[in-house]
C-alpha positions in Angstrom: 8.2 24.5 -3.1 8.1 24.9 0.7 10.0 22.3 2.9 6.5 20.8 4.6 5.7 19.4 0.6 9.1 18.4 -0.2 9.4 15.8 2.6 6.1 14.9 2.8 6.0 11.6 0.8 2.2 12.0 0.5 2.2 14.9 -2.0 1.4 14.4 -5.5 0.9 11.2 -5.0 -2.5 9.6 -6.8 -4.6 7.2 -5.3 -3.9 5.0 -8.4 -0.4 5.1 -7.8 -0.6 4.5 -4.6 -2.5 1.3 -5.2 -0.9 -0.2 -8.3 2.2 0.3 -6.0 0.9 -1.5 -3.2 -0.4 -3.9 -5.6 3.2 -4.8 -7.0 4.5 -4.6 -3.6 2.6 -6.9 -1.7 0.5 -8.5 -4.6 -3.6 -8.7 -4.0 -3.7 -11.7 -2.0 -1.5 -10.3 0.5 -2.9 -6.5 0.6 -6.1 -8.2 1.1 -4.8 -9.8 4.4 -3.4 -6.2 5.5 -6.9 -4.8 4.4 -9.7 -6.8 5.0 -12.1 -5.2 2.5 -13.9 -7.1 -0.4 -12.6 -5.3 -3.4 -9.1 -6.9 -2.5 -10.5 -10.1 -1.5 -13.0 -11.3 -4.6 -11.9 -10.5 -7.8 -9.9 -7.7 -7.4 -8.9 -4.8 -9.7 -7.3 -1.3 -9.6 -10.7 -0.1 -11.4 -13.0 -2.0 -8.6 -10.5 -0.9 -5.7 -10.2 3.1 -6.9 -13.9 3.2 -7.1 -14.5 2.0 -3.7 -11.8 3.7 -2.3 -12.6 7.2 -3.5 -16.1 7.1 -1.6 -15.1 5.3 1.2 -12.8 7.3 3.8 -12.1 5.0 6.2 -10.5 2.4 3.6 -8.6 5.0 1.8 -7.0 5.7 5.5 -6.1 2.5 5.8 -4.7 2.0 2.4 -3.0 5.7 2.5 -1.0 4.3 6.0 -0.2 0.9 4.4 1.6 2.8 1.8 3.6 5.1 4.2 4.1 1.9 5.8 5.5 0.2 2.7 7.3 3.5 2.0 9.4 2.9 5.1 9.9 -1.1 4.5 11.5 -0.2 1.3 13.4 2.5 2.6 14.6 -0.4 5.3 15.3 -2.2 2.4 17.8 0.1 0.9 19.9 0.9 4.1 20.5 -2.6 4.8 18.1 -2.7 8.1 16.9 -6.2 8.5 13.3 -6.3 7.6 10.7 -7.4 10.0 8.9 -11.2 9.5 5.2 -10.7 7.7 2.4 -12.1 8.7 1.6 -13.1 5.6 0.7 -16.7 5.0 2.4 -16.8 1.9 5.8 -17.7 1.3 8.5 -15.5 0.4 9.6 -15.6 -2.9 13.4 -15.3 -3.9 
């Protein structure tokens, strides 16, 4: 394995995975809020989503950089950096 594949937190990664870990992350209602697409929005689910996703490029960019970008939040997480306020209207839950 060359070095460009083992740090690139992309590779091997499914667009299933990606979502269902999105989708335990930030829960529907609030990926919906980050990405303001129906299939997140009115009755959601990972079958609905994938299937718009794989023939829609644009979304699957957007969803693909909300994953690095949750990547990085947990990785915050870990370290101990303070994490930033959401913007999401819902309230955290302890």
């Amino acid at each position: 394995m060359n070095q460009h594949t083992q740090q690139d937190p992309m590779h091997g990664v499914t667009l299933k995975i990606i979502l269902e870990e999105l989708v335990s992350f930030y829960g529907w209602g609030e990926l919906g809020i980050h990405i303001k697409i129906r299939c997140f929005n009115m009755n959601p689910s990972i079958k609905s989503s994938l299937a718009f996703l794989r023939k829609t490029p644009w979304a699957r960019a957007k969803v693909e950089r909300l994953y690095l970008d949750m990547l990085d939040e947990k990785n915050n997480l870990i370290e101990g950096v303070p994490q930033k306020k959401s913007n999401s209207p819902w309230p955290d839950v302890p």
